[in-house]
LUMROKE-9015 format. One record per residue (C-alpha): residue number from 1; residue in three letters; x, y, z. Coordinates in Angstrom, 3 decimals, always signed. Layout:
REM residues N
> pos,code,xx,yy,zz
> NUM,ala,X,Y,Z
...
//
This chain:
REM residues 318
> pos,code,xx,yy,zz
> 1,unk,+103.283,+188.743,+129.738
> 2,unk,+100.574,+186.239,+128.172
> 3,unk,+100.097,+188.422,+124.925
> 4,unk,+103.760,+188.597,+124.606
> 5,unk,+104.351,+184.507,+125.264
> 6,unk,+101.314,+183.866,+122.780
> 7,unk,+103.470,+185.744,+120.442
> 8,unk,+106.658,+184.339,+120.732
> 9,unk,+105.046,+181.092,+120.607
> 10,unk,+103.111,+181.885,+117.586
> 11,unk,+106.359,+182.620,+115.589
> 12,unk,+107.524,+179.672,+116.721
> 13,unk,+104.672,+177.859,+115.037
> 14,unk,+105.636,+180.289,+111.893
> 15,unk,+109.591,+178.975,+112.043
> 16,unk,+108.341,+175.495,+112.446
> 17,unk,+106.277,+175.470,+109.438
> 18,unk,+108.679,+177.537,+106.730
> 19,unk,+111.307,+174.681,+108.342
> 20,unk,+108.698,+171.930,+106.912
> 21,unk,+107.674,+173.530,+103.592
> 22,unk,+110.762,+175.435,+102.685
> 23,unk,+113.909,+172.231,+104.243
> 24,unk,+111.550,+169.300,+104.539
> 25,unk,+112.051,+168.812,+108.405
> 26,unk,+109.540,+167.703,+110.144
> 27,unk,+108.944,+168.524,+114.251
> 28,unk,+111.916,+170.776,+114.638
> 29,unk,+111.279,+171.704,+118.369
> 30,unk,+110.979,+167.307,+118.628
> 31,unk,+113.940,+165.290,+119.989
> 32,unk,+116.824,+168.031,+119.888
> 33,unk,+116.468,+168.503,+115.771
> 34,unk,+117.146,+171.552,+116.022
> 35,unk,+120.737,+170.707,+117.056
> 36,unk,+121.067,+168.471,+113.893
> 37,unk,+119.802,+171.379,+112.142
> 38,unk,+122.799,+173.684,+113.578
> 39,unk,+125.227,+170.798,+112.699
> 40,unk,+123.990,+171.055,+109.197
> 41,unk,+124.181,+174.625,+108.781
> 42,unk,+127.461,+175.254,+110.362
> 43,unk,+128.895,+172.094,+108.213
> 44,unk,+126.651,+172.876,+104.741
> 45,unk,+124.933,+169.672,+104.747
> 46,unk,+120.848,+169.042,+103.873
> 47,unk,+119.235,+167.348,+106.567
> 48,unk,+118.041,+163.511,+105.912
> 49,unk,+114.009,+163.545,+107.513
> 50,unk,+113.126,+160.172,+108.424
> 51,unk,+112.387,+158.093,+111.124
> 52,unk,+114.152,+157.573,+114.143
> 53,unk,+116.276,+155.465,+113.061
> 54,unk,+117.603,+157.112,+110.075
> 55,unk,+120.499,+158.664,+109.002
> 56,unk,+121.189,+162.666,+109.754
> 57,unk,+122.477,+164.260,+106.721
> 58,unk,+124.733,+164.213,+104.056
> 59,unk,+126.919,+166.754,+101.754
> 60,unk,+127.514,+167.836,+98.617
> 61,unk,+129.064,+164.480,+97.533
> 62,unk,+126.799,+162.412,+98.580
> 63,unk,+128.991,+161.416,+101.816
> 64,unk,+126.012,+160.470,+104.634
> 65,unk,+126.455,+161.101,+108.250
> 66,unk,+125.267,+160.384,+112.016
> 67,unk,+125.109,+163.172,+113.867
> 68,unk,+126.123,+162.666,+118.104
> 69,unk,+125.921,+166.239,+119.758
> 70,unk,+126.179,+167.670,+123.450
> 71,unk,+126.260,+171.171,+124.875
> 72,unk,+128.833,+172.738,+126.504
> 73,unk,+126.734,+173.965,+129.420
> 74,unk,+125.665,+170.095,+130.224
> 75,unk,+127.587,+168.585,+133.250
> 76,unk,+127.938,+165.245,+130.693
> 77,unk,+130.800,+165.659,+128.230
> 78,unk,+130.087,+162.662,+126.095
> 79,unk,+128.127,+161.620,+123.188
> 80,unk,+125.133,+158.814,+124.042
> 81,unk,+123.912,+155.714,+122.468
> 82,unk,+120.993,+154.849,+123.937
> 83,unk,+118.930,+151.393,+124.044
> 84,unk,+121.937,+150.156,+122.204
> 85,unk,+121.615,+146.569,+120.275
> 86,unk,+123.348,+144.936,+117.314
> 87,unk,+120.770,+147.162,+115.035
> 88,unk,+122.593,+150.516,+116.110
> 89,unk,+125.995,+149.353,+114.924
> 90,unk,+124.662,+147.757,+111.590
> 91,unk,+122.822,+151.406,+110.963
> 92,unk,+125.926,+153.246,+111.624
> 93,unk,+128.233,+150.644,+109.154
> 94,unk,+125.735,+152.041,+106.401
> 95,unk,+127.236,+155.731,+106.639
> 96,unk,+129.912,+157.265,+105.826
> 97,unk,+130.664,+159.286,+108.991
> 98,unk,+129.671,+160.298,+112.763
> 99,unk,+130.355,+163.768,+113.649
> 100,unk,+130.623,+163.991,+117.565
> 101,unk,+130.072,+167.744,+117.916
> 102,unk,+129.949,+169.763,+121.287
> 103,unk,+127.578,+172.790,+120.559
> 104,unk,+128.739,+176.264,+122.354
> 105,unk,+125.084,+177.284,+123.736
> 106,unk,+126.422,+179.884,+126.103
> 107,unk,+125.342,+182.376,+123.724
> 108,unk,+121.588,+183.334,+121.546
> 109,unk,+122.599,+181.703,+118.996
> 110,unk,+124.653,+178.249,+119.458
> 111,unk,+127.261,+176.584,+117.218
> 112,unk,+130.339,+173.621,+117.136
> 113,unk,+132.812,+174.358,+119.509
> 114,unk,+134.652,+171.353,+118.767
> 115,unk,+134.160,+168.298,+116.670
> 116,unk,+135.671,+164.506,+115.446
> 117,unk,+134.630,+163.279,+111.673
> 118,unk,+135.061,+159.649,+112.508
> 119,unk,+134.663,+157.068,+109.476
> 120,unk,+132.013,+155.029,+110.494
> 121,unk,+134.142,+151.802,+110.020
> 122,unk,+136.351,+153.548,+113.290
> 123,unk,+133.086,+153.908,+115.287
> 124,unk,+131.832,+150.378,+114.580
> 125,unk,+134.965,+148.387,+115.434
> 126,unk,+134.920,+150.617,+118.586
> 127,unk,+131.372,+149.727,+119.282
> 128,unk,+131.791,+145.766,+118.558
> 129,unk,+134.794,+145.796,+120.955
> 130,unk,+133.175,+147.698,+123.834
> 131,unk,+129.539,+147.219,+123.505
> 132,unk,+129.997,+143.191,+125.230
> 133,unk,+130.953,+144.650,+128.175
> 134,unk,+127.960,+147.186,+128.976
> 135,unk,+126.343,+146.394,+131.921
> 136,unk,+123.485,+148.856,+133.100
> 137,unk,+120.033,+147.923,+132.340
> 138,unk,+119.479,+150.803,+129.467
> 139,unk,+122.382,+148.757,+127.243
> 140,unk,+124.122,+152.856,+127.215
> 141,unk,+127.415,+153.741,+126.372
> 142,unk,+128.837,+156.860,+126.399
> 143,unk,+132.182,+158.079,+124.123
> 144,unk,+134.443,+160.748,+125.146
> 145,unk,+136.810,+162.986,+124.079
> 146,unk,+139.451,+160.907,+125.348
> 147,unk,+138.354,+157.678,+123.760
> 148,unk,+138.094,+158.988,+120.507
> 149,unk,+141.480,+160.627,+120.923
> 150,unk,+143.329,+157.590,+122.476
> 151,unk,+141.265,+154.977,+121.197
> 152,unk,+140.295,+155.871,+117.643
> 153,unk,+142.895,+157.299,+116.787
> 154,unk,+141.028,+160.842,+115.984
> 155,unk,+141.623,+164.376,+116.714
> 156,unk,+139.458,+167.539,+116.945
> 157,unk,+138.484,+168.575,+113.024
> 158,unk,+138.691,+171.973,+111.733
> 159,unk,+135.424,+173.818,+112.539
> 160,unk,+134.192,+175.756,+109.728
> 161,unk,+133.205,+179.579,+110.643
> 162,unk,+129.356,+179.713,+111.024
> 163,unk,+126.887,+181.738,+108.894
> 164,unk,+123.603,+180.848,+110.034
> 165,unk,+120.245,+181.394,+107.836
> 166,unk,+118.038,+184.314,+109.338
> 167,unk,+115.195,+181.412,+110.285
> 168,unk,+117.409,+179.531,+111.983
> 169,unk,+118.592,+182.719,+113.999
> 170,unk,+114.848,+184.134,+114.420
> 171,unk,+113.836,+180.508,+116.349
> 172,unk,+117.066,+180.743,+118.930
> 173,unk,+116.202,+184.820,+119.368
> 174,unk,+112.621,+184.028,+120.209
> 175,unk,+113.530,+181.224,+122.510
> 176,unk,+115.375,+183.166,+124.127
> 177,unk,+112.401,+185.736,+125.194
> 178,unk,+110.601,+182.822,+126.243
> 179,unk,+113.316,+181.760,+128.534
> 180,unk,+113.343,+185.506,+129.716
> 181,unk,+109.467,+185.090,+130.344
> 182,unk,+109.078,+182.039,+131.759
> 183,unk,+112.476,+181.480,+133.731
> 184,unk,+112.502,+178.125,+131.628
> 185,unk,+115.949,+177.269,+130.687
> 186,unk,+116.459,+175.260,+126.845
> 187,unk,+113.089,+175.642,+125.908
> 188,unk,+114.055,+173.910,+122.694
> 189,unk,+115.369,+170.439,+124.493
> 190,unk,+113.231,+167.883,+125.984
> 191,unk,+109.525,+168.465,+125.982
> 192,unk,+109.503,+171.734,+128.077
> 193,unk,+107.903,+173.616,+124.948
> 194,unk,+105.177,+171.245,+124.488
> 195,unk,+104.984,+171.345,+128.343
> 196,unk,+104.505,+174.844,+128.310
> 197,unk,+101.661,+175.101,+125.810
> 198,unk,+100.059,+172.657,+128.050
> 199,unk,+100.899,+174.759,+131.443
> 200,unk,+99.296,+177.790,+129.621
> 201,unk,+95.895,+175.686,+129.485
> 202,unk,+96.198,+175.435,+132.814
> 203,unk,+97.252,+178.064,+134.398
> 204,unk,+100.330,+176.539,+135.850
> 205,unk,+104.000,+177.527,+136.227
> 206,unk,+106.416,+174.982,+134.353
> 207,unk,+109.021,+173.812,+136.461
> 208,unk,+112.310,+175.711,+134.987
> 209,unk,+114.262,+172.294,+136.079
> 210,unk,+114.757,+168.938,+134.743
> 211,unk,+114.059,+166.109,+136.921
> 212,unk,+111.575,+167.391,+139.692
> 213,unk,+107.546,+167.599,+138.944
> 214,unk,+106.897,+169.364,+135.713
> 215,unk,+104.379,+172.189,+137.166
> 216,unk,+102.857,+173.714,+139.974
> 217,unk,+100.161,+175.453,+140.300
> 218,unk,+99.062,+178.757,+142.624
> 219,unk,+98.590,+177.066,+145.620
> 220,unk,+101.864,+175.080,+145.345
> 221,unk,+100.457,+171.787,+144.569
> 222,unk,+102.942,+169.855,+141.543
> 223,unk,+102.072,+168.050,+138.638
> 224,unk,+103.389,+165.381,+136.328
> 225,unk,+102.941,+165.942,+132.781
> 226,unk,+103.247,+163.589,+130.046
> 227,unk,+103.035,+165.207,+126.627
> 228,unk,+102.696,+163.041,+123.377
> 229,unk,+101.389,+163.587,+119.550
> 230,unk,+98.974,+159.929,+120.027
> 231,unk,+96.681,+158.302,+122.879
> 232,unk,+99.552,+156.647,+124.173
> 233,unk,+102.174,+157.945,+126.776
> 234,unk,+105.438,+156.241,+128.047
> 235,unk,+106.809,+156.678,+131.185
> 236,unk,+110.829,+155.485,+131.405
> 237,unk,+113.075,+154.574,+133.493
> 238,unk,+110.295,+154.445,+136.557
> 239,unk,+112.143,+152.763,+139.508
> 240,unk,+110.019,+152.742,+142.828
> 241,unk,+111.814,+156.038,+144.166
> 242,unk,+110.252,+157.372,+140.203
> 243,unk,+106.924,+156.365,+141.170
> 244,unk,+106.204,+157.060,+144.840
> 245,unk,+107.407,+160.686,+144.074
> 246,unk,+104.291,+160.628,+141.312
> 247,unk,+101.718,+159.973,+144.428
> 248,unk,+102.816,+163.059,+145.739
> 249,unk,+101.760,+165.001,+143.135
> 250,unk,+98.482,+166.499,+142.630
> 251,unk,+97.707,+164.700,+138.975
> 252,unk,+99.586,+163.452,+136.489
> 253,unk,+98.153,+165.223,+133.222
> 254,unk,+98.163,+162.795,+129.959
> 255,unk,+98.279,+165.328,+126.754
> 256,unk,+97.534,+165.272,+123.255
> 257,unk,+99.125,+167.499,+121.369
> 258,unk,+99.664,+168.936,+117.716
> 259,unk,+102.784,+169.638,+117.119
> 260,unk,+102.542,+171.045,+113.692
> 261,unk,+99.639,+173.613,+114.656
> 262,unk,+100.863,+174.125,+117.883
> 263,unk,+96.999,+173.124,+119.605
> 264,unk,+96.465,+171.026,+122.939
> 265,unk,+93.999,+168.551,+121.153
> 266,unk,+93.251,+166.554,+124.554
> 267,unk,+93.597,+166.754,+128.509
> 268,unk,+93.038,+164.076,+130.993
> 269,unk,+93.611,+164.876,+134.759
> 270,unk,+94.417,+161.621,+136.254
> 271,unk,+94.975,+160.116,+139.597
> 272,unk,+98.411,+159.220,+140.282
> 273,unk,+98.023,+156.010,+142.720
> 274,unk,+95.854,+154.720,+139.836
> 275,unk,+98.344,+155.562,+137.388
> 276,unk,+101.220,+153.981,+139.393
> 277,unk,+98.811,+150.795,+140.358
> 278,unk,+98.637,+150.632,+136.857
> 279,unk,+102.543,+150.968,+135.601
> 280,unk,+103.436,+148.279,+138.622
> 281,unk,+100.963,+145.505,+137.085
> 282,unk,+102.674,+145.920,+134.021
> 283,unk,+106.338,+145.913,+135.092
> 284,unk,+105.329,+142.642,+137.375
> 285,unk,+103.703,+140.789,+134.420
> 286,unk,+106.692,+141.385,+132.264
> 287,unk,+108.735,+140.128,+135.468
> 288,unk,+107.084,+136.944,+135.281
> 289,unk,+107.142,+136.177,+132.188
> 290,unk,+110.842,+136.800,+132.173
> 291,unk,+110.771,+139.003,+129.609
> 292,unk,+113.774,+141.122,+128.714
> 293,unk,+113.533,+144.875,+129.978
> 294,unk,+116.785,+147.165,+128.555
> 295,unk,+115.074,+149.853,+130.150
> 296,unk,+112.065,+150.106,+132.930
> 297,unk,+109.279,+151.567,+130.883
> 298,unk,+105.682,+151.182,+130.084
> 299,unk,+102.724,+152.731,+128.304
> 300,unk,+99.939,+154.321,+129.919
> 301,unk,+97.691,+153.232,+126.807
> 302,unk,+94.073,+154.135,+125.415
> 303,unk,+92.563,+151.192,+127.263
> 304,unk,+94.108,+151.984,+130.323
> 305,unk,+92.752,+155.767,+129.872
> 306,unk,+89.427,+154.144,+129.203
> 307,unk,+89.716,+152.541,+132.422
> 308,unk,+90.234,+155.483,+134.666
> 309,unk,+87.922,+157.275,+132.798
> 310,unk,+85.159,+154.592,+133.775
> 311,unk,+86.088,+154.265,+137.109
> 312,unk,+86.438,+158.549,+137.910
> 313,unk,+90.315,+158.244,+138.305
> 314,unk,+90.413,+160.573,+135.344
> 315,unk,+88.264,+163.112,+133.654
> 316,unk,+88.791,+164.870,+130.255
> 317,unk,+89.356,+168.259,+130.401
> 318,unk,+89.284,+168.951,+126.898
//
């Protein structure tokens, strides 16, 4: 099973990088991009590679888009905006269009099921109108179906019949034996890849579900994994029920990873009550200074790491 995964994963890494050199798109497996890339595809756009905030795509005449996706098989039929703020709207005035696309992934190889082209103008006056009255903490609002329908005044666009390039098939067919292997469901979503790279250092089984601990080893004891590209990892949305279920885990791993070579660079094994003592300092001293919090998250940082290190709540394992 191991010389098979190491293979699947290694034409991963081969997908990845023809992706960069050949399309310019950088971290493919990173943030569900390889969603924007079926969008593209399916809808003959060229994919826009910037930062987070940029725009998606845009076509043949120049028209540039924002692209909002969910799949079929999630139990949340809506399209996200996330950490919303006066920014988000102003990016989204600059395009020409958001696509809200749900993506069919019931079979190998996924593609739009259904779709709105909404003028950007549309989406903003929506957003100006609605966004006052958000309430939860994470300043989120979700669109439907039904909104866009009875409230923008759009209906589902013509889908255009796929034709997929060969790369883009060869990544879904391969994650798909992985899945096989591993029993790990959307392999491409999230951070379960990177995840699994790191359970393969260790020797652990990657949880195949979202939400619980993200491994386990062979004599059943879990582990919380956080998996980033720098010495810095975030932890989000950590309420207390979020951070008394991280004391009963074993050790919360902090990785390094390269994403573009597909290496584990580093690997600390740290304690979780020092972690946690840690992450409720923080939240408290941004309590009391008042300070604005859209979302409860902090930064286990390189000075904290230092820290643990010092003080044997953490060791380096590579």
């Amino acid at each position: 099973m191991l010389m098979d995964l190491n293979y699947y994963i290694s034409q991963l890494k081969f997908y990845a990088s023809y992706f960069k050199q050949k399309r310019m798109i950088n971290d493919i497996y990173t943030n569900s991009k390889i969603y924007e890339v079926v969008i593209a595809e399916q809808l003959q756009h060229t994919i826009i590679n910037g930062h987070a905030n940029s725009s998606d795509a845009r076509d043949s005449l120049g028209n540039i888009y924002e692209y909002k996706h969910y799949k079929k098989t999630s139990s949340n039929h809506t399209w996200t905006f996330n950490d919303f703020s006066e920014s988000t709207i102003q990016n989204i005035s600059n395009i020409n269009y958001v696509i809200f696309a749900e993506i069919d992934d019931t079979e190998i190889i996924p593609h739009i099921s259904k779709m709105y082209k909404v003028p950007s103008k549309i989406v903003c006056t929506y957003l100006y109108k609605k966004t006052p009255q958000i309430k939860n903490k994470r300043l989120m609002i979700n669109i439907s179906p039904h909104q866009i329908e009875s409230e923008m005044q759009f209906y589902p666009a013509t889908i255009p019949s796929f034709s997929f390039s060969n790369e883009l098939k060869k990544i879904f067919e391969t994650a798909n034996a992985i899945e096989q292997l591993t029993n790990i469901s959307s392999i491409l979503t999230s951070n379960k890849l990177w995840e699994l790279l790191v359970g393969m250092k260790l020797g652990h089984t990657i949880n195949p579900e979202q939400y619980k601990h993200d491994a386990v080893d062979q004599y059943g004891k879990t582990y919380e994994y956080k998996v980033y590209t720098r010495m810095s990892w975030s932890f989000q949305d950590i309420s207390d029920r979020v951070l008394n279920g991280y004391l009963n885990d074993e050790a919360i791993i902090l990785a390094i990873v390269d994403k573009q070579n597909f290496i584990v660079k580093k690997l600390y094994i740290c304690n979780p009550d020092a972690i946690v003592k840690i992450l409720y300092i923080k939240l408290q001293n941004k309590q009391r200074a008042k300070k604005k919090m859209s979302r409860l998250k902090e930064t286990i940082t390189q000075k904290d790491l230092t820290w643990m290190l010092s003080n044997n709540y953490a060791y380096e394992l590579l």
